[in-house]
C-alpha positions in Angstrom: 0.6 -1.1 -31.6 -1.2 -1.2 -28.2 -4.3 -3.5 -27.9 -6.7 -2.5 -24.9 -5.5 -5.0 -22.8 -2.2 -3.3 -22.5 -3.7 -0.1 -20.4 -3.0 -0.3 -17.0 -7.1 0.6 -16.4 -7.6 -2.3 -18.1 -5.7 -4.9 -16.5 -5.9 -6.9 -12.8 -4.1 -5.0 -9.9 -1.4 -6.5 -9.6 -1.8 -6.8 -5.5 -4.9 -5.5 -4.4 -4.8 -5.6 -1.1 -2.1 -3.2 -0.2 -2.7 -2.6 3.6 -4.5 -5.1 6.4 -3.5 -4.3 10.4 -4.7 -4.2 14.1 -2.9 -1.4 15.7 -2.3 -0.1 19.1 -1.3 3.0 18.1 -3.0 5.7 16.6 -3.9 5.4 13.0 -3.2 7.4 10.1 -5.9 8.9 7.2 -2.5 9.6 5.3 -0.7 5.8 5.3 -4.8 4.2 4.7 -4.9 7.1 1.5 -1.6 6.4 0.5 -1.7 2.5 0.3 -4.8 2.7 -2.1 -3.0 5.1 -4.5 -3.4 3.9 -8.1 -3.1 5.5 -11.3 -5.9 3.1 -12.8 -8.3 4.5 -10.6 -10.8 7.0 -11.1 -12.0 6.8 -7.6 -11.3 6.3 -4.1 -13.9 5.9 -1.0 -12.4 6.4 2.7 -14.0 5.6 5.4 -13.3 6.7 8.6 -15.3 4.9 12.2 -14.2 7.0 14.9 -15.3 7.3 18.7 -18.6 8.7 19.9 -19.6 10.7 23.2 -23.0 8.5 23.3 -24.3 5.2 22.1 -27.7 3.6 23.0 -29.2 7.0 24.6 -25.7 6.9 27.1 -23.0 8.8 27.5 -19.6 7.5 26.9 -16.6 8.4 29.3 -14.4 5.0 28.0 -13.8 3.1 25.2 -11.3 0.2 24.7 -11.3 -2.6 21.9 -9.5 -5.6 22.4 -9.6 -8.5 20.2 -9.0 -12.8 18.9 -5.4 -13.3 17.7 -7.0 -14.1 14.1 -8.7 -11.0 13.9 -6.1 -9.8 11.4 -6.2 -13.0 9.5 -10.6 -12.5 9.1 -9.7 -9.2 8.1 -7.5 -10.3 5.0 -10.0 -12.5 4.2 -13.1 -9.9 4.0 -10.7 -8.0 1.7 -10.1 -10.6 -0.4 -13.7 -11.4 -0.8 -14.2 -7.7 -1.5 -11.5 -7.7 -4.3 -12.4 -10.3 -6.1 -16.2 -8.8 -5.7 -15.5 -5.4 -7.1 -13.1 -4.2 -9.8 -10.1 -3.3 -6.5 -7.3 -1.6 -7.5 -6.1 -1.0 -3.9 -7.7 -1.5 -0.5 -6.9 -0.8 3.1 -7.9 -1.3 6.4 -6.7 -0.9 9.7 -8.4 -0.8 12.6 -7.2 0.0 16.7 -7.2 -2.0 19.8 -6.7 -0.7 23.0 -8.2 2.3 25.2 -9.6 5.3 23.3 -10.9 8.9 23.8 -13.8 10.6 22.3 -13.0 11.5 18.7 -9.6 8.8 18.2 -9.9 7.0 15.0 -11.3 3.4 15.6 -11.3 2.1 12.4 -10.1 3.4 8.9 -10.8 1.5 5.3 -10.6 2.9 1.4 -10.6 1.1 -1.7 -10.1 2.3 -4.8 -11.8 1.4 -8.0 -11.9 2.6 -11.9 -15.0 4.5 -11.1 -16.7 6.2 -8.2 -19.6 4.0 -7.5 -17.6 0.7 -7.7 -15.5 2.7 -5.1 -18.5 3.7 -2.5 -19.6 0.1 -3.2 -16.7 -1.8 -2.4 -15.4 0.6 0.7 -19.2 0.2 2.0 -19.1 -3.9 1.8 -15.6 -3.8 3.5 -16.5 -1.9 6.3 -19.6 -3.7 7.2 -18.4 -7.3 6.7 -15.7 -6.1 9.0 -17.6 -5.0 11.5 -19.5 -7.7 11.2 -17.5 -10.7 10.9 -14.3 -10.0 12.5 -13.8 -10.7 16.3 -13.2 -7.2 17.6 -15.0 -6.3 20.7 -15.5 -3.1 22.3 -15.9 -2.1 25.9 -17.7 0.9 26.4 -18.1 2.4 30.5 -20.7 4.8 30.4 -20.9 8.1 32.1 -24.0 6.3 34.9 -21.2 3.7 35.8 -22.2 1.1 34.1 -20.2 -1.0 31.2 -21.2 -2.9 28.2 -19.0 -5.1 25.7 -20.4 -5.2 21.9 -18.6 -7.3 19.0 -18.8 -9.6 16.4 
């Protein structure tokens, strides 16, 4: 006979943490989606940061991110923290260096949990502590010719 501790939705993901990268290529909703799938999990929050044509009352022609070699490493970290915050059974996040166009993904992050509001939660921490905390910095040149850099 099966006690309750021997249903999956009961038990400690096994890895968590199923997806962490810096990428200079595009980025895909589908991989981020995939790599939190888990049968345990009754929901899954997504978010998705992409580019804007404005920011501070300026428009924006360019955007590029660049960022410290242990920006990857800070971004395992946050995810950890996040896991063992929230009941994680998968979580992603990648997010994109290089130059960018109005409407490219910047960053995308999902976590999935055993219910929906563990979900939002968890996927709502991640994404600000990342923003936050890990040394990505973006270079925006605004349509008036002037530049500004803004990061953690």
């Amino acid at each position: 006979m099966a006690t309750t501790n021997d249903h999956p939705g009961e038990q400690t993901a096994q890895e968590p943490i199923r997806l962490i990268g810096i990428r200079d290529s595009a980025l895909s909703l589908d991989e981020v989606f995939r790599a939190v799938g888990d049968d345990a999990a009754g929901g899954t929050a997504l978010f998705v940061g992409t580019v804007r044509n404005h920011d501070g009352g300026a428009d924006v022609d360019e955007l590029g991110y660049s960022c410290h070699p242990s920006a990857e490493a800070e971004m395992r970290r946050i995810a950890e923290k996040v896991a063992a915050e929230f009941p994680v059974r998968a979580l992603a996040a990648v997010h994109r260096v290089g130059d960018l166009r109005v409407g490219d993904l910047a960053v995308v992050v999902a976590v999935s949990c055993p219910h929906r509001g563990e979900a939002f939660e968890a996927c709502r921490k991640l994404i600000d502590d990342l923003k936050h905390e890990v040394p990505i910095w973006k270079h925006q040149k605004f349509s008036d010719g002037t530049e500004e850099w803004v990061g953690a």
